[in-house]
N, CA, C, O and CB atoms as a CASP TS submission, in Angstrom:
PFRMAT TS
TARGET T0000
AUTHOR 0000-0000-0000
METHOD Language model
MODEL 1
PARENT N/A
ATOM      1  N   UNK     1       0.844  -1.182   0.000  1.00  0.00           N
ATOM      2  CA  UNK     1       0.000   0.000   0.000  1.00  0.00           C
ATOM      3  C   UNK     1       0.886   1.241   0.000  1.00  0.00           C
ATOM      4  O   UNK     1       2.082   1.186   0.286  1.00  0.00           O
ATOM      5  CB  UNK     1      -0.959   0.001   1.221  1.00  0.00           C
ATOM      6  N   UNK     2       0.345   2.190  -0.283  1.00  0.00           N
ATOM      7  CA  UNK     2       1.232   3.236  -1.161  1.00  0.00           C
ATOM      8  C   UNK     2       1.101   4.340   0.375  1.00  0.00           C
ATOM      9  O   UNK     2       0.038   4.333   0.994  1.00  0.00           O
ATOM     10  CB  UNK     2       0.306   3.960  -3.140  1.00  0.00           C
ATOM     11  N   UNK     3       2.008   5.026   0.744  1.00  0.00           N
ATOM     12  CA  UNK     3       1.978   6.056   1.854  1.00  0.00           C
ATOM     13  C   UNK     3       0.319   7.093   1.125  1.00  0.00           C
ATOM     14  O   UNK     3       0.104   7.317  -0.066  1.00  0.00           O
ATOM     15  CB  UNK     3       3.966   7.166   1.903  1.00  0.00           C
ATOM     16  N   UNK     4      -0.428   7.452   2.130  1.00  0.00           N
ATOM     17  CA  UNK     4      -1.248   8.547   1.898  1.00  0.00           C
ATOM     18  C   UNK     4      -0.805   9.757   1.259  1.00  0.00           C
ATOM     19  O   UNK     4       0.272  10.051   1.777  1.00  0.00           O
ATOM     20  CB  UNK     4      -1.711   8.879   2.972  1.00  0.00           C
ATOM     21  N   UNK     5      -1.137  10.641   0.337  1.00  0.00           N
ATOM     22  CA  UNK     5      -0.789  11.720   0.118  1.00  0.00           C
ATOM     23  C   UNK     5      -1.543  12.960  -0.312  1.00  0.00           C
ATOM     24  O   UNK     5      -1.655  13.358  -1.471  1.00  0.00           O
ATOM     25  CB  UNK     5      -0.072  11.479  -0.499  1.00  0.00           C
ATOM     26  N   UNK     6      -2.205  13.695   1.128  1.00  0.00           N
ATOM     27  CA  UNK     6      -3.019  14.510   1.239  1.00  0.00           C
ATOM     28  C   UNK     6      -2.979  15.136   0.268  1.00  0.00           C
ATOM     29  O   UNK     6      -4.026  14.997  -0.364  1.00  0.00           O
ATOM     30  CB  UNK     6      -3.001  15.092   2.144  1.00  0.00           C
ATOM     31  N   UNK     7      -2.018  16.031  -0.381  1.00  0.00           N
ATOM     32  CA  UNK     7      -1.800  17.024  -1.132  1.00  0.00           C
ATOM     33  C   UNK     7      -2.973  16.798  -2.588  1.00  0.00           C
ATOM     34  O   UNK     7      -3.808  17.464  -3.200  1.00  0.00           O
ATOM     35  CB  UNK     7      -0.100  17.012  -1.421  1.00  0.00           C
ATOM     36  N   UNK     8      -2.337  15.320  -2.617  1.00  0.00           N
ATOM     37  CA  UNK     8      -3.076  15.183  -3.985  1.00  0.00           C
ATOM     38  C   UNK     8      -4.487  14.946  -3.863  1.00  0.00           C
ATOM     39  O   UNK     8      -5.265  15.345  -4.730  1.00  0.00           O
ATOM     40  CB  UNK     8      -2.536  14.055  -4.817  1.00  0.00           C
ATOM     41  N   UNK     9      -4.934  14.210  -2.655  1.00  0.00           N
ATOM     42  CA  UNK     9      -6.581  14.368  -2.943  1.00  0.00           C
ATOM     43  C   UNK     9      -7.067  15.669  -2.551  1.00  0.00           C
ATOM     44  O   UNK     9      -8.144  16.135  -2.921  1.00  0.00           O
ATOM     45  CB  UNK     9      -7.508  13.298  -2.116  1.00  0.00           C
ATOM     46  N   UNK    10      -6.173  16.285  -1.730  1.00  0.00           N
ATOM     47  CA  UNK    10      -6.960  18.026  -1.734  1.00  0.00           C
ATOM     48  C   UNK    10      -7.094  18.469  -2.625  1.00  0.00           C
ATOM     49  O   UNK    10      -7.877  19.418  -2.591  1.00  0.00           O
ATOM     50  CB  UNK    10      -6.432  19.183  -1.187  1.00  0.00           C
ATOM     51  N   UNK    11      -6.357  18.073  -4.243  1.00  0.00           N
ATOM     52  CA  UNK    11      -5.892  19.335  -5.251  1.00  0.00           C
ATOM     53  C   UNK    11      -7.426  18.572  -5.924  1.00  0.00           C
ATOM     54  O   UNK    11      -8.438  19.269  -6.012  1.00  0.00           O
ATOM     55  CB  UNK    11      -3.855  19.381  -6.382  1.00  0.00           C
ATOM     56  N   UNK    12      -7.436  17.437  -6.264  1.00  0.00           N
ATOM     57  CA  UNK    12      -8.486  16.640  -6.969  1.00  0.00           C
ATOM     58  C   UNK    12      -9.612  17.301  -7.555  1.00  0.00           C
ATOM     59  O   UNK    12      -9.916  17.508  -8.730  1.00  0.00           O
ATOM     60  CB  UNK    12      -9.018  15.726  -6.125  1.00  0.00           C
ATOM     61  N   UNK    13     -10.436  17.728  -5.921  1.00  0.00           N
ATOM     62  CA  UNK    13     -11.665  18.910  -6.502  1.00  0.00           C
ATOM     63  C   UNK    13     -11.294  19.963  -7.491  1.00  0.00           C
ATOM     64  O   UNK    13     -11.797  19.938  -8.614  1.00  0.00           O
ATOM     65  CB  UNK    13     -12.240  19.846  -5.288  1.00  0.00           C
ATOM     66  N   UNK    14     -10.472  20.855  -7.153  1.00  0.00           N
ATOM     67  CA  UNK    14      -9.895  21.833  -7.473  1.00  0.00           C
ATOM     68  C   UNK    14      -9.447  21.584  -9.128  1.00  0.00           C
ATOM     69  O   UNK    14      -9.616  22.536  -9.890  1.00  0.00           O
ATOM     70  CB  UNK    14      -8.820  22.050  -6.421  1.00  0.00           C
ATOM     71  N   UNK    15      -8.824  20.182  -9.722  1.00  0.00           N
ATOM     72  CA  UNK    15      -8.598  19.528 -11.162  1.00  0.00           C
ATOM     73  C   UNK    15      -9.777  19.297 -11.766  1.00  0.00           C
ATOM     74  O   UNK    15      -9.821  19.201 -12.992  1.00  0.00           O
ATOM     75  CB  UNK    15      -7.868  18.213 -11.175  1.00  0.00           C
ATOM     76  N   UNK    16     -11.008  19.163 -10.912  1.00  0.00           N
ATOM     77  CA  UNK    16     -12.184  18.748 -11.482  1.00  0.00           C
ATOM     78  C   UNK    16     -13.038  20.032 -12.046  1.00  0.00           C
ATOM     79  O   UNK    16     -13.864  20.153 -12.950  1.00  0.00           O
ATOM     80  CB  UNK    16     -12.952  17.921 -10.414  1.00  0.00           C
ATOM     81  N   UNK    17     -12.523  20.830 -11.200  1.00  0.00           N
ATOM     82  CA  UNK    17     -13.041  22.174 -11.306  1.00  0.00           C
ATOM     83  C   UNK    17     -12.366  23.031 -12.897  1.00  0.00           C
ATOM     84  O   UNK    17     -12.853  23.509 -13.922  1.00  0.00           O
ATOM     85  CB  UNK    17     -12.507  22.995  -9.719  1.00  0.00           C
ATOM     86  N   UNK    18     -11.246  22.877 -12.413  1.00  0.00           N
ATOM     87  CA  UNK    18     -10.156  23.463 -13.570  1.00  0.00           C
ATOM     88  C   UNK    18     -11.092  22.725 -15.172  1.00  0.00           C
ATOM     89  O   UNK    18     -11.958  23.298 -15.834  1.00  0.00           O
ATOM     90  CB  UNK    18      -7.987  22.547 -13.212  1.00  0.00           C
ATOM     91  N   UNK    19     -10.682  21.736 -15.328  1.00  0.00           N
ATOM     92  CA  UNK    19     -11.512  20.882 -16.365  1.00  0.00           C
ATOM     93  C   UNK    19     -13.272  20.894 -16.947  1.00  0.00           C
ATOM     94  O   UNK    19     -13.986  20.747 -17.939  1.00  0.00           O
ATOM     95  CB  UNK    19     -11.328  19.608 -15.759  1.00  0.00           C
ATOM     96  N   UNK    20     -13.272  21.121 -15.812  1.00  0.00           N
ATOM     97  CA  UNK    20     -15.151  21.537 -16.086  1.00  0.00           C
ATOM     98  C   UNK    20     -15.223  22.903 -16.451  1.00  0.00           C
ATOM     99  O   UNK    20     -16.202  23.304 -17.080  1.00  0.00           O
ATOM    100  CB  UNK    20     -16.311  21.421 -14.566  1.00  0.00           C
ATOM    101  N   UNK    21     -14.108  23.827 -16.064  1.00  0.00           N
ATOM    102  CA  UNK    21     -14.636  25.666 -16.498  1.00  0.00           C
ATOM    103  C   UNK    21     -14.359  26.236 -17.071  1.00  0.00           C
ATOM    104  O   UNK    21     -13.252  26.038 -17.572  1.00  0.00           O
ATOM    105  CB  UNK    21     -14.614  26.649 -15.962  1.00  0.00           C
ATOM    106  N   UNK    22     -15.024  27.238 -17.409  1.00  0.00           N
ATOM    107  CA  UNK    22     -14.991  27.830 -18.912  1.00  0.00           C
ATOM    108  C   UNK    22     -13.528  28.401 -19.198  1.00  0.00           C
ATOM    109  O   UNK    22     -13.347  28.518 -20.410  1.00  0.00           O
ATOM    110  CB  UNK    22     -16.166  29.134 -19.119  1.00  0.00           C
ATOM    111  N   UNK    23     -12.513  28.762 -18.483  1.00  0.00           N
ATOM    112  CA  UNK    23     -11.158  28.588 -18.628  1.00  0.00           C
ATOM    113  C   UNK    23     -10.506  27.673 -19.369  1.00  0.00           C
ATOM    114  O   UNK    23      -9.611  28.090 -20.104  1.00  0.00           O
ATOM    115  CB  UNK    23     -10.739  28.454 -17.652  1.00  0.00           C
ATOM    116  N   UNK    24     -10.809  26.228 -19.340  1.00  0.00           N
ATOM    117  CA  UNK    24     -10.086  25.371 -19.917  1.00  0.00           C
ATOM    118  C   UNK    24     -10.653  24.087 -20.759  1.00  0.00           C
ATOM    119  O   UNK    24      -9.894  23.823 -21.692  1.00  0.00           O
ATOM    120  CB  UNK    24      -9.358  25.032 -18.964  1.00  0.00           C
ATOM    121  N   UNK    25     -11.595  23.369 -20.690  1.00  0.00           N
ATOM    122  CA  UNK    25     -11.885  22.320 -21.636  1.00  0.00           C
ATOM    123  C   UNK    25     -13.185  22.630 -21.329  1.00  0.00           C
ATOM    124  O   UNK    25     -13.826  22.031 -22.192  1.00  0.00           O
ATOM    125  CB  UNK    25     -11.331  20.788 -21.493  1.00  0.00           C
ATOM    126  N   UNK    26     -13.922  23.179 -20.653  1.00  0.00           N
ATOM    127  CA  UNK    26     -15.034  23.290 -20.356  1.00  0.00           C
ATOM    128  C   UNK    26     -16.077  21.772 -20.398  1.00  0.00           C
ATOM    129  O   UNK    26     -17.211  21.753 -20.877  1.00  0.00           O
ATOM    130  CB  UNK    26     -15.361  24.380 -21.217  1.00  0.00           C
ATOM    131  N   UNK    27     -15.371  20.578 -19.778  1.00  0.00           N
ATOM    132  CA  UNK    27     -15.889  19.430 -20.136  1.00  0.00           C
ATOM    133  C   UNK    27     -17.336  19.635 -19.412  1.00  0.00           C
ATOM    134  O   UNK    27     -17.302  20.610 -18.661  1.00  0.00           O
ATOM    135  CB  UNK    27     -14.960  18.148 -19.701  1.00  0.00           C
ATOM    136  N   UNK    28     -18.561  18.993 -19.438  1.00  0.00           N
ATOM    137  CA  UNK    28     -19.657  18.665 -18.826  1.00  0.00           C
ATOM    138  C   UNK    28     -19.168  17.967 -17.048  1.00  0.00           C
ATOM    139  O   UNK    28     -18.333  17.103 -16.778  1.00  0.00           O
ATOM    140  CB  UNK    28     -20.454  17.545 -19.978  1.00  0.00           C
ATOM    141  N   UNK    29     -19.849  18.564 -16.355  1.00  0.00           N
ATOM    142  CA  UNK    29     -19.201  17.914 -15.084  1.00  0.00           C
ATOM    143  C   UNK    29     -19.741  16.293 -15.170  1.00  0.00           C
ATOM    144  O   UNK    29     -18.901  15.419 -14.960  1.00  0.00           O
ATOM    145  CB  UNK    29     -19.775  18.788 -13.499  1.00  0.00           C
ATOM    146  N   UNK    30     -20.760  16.007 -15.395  1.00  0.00           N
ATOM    147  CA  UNK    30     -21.124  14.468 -15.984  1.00  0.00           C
ATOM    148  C   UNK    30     -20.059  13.734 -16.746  1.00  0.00           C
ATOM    149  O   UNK    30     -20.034  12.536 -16.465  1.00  0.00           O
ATOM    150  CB  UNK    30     -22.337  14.518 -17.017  1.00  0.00           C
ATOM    151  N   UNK    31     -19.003  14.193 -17.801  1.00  0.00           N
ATOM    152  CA  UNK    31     -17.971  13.524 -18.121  1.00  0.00           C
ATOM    153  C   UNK    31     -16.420  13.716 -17.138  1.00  0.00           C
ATOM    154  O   UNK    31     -15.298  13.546 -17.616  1.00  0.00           O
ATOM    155  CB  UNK    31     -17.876  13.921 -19.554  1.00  0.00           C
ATOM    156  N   UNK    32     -16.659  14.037 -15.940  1.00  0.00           N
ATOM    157  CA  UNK    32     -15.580  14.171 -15.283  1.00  0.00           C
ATOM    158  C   UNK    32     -15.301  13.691 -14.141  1.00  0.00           C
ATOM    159  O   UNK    32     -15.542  14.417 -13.177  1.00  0.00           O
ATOM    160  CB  UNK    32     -15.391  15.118 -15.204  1.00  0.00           C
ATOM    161  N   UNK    33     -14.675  12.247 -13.879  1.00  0.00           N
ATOM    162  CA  UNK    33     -14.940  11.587 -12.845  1.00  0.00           C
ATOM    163  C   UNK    33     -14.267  11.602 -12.085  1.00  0.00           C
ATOM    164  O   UNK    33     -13.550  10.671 -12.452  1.00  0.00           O
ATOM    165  CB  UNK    33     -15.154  10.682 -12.924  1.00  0.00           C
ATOM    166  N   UNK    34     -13.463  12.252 -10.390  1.00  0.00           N
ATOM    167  CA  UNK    34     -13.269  12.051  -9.708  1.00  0.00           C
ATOM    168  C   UNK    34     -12.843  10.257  -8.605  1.00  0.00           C
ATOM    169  O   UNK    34     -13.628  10.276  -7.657  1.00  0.00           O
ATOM    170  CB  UNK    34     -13.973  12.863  -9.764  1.00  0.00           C
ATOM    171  N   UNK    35     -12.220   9.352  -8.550  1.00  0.00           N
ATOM    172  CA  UNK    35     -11.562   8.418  -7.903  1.00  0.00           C
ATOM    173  C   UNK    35     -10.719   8.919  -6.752  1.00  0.00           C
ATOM    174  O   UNK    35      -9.530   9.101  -7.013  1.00  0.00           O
ATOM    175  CB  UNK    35     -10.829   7.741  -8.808  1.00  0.00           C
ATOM    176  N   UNK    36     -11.149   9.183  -5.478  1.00  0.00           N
ATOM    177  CA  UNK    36     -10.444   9.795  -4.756  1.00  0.00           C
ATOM    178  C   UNK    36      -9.708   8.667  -2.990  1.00  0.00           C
ATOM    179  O   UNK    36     -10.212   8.488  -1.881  1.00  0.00           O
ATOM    180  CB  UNK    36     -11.545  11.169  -4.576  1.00  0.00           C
ATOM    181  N   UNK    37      -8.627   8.287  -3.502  1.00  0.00           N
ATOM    182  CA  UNK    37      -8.495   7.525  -2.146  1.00  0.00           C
ATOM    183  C   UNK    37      -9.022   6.032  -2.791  1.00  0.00           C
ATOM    184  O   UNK    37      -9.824   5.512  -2.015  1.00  0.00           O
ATOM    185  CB  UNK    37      -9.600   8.266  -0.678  1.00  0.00           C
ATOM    186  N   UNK    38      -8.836   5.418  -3.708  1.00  0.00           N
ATOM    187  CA  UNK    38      -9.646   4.041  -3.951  1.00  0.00           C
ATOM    188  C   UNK    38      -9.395   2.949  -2.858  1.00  0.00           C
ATOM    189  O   UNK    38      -8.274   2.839  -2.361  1.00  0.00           O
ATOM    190  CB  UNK    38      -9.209   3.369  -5.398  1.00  0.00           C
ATOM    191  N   UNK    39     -10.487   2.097  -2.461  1.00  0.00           N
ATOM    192  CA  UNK    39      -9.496   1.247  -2.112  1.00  0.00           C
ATOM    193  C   UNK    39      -8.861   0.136  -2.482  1.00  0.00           C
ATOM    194  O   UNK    39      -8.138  -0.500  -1.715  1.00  0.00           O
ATOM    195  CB  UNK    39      -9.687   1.023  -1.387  1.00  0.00           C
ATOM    196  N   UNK    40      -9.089  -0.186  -3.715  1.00  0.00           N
ATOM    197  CA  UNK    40      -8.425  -1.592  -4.172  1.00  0.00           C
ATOM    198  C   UNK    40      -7.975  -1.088  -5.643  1.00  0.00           C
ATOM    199  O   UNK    40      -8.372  -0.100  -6.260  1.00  0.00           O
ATOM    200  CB  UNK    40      -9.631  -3.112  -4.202  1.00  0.00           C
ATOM    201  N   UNK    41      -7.327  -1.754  -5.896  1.00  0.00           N
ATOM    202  CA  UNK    41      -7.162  -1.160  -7.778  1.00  0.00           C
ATOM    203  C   UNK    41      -8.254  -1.390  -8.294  1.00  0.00           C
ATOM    204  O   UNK    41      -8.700  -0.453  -8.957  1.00  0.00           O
ATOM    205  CB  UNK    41      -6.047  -1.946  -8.924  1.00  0.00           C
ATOM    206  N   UNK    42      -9.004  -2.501  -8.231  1.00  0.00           N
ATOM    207  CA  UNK    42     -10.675  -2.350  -9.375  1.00  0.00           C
ATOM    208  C   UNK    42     -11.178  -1.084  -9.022  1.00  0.00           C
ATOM    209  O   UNK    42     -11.702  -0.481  -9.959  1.00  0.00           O
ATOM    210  CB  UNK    42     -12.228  -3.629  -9.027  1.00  0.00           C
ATOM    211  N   UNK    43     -11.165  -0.510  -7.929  1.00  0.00           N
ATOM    212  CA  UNK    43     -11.901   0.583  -7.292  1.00  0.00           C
ATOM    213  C   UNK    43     -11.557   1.376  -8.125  1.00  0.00           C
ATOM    214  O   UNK    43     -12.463   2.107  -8.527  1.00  0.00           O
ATOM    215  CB  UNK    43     -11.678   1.005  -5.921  1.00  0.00           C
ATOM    216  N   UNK    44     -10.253   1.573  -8.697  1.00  0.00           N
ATOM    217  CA  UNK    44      -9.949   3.127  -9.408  1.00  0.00           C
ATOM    218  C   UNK    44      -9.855   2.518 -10.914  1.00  0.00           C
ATOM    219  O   UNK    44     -10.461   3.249 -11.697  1.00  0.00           O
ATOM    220  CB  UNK    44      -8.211   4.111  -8.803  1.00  0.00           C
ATOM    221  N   UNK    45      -9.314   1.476 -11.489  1.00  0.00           N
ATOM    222  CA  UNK    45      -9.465   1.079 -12.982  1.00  0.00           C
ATOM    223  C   UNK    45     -10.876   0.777 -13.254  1.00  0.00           C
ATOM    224  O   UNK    45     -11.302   0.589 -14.394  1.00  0.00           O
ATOM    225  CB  UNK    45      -8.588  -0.189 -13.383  1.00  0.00           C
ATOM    226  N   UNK    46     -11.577   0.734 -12.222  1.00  0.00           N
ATOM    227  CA  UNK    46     -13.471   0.124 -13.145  1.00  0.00           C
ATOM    228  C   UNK    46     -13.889   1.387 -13.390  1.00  0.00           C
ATOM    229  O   UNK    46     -14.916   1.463 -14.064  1.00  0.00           O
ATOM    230  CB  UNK    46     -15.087  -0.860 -11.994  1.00  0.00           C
ATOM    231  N   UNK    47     -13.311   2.565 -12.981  1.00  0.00           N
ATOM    232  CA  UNK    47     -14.423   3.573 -13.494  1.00  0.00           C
ATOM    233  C   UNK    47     -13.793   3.979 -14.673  1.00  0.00           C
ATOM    234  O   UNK    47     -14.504   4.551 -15.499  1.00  0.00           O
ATOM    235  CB  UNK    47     -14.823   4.879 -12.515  1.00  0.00           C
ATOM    236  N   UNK    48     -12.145   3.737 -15.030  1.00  0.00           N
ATOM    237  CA  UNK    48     -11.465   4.223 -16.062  1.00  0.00           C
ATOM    238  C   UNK    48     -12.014   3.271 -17.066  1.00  0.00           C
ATOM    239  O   UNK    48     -12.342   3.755 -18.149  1.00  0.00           O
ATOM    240  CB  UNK    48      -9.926   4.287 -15.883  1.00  0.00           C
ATOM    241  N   UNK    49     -12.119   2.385 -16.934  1.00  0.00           N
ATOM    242  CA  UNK    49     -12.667   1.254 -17.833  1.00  0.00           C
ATOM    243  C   UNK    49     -14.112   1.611 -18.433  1.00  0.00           C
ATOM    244  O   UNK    49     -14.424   1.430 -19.610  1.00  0.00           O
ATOM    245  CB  UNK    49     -12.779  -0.147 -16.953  1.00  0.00           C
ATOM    246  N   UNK    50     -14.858   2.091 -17.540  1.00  0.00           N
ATOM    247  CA  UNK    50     -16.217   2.376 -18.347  1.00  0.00           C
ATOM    248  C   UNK    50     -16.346   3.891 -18.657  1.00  0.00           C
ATOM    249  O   UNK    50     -17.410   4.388 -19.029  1.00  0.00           O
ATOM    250  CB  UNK    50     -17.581   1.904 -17.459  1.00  0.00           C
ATOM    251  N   UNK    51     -14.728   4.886 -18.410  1.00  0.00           N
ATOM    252  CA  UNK    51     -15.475   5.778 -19.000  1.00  0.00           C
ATOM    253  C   UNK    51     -14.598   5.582 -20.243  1.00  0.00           C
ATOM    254  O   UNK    51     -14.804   6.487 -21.052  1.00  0.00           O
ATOM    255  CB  UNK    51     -15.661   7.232 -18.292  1.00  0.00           C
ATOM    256  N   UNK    52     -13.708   4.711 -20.643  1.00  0.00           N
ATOM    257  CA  UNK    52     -13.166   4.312 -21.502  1.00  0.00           C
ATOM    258  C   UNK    52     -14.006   3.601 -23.222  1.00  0.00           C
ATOM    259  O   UNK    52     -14.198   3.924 -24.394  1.00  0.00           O
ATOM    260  CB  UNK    52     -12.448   3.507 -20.640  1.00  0.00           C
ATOM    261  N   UNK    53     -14.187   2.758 -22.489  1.00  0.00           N
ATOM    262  CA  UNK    53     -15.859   2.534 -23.448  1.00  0.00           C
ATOM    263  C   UNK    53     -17.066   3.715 -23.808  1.00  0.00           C
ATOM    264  O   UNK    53     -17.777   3.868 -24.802  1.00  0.00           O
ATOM    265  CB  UNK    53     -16.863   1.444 -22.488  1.00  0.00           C
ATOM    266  N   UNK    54     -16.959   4.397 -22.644  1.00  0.00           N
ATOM    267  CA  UNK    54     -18.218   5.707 -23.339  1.00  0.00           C
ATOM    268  C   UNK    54     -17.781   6.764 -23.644  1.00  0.00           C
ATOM    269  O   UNK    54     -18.441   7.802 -23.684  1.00  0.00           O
ATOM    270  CB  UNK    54     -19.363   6.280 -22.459  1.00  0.00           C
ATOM    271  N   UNK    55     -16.130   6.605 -24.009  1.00  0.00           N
ATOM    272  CA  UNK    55     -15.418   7.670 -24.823  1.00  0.00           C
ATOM    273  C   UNK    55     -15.430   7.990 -26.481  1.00  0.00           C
ATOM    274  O   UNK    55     -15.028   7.340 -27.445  1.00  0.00           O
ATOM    275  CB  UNK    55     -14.130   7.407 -24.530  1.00  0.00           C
ATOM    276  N   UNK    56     -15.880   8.890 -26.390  1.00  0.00           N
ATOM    277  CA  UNK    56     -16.212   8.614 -28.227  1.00  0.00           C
ATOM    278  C   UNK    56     -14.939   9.814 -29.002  1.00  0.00           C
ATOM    279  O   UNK    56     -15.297  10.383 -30.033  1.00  0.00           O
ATOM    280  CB  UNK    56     -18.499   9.323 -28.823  1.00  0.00           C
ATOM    281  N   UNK    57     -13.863  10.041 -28.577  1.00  0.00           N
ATOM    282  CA  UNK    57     -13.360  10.927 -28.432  1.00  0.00           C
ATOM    283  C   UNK    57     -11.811  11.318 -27.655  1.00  0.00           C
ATOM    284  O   UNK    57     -10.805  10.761 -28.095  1.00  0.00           O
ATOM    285  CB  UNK    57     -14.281  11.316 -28.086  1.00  0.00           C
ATOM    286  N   UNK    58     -11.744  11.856 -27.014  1.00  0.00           N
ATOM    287  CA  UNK    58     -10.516  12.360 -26.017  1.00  0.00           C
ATOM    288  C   UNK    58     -10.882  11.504 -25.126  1.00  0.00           C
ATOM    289  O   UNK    58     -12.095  11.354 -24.976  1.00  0.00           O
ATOM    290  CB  UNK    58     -10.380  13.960 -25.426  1.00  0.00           C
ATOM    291  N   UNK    59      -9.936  10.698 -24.283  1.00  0.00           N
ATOM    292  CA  UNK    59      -9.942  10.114 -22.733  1.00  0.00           C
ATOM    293  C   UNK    59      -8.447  10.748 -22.032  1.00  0.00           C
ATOM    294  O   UNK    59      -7.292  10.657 -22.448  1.00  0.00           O
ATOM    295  CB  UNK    59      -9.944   8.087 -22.737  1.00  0.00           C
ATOM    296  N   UNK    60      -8.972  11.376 -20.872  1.00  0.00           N
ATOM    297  CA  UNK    60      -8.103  12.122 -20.604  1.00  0.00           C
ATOM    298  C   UNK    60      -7.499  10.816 -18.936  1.00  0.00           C
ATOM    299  O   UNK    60      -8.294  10.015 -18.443  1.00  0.00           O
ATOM    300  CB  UNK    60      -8.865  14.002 -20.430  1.00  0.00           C
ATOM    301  N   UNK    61      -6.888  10.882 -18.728  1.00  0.00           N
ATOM    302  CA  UNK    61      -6.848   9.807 -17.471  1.00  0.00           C
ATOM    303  C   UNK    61      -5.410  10.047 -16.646  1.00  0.00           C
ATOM    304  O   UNK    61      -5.143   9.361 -15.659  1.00  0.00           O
ATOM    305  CB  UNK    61      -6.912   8.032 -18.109  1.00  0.00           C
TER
END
């Protein structure tokens, strides 16, 4: 198991934010998924996996 590292799940919101606003890709917050702290690896590859499949386009990851 990997040491905790606050920094990065604090910044997380804040990347989700950046990405969703009209500043920068302006993605739909519905295409922008957050994995914060998983606890197992399926936990954080199953959501990359299905937004992988409902990518018709850019997958940003």
């Amino acid at each position: 198991m990997l040491e905790p590292l606050p920094a990065v799940a604090n910044n997380l919101p804040a990347l989700a934010r950046a990405l969703t606003g009209p500043a920068s890709w302006n993605l739909p917050v519905r295409h922008c998924t957050v994995v914060a702290e998983p606890d197992t690896a399926r936990d954080m590859l199953d959501p990359v996996k299905e937004a992988a499949e409902a990518a018709s386009d850019t997958l940003l990851v």
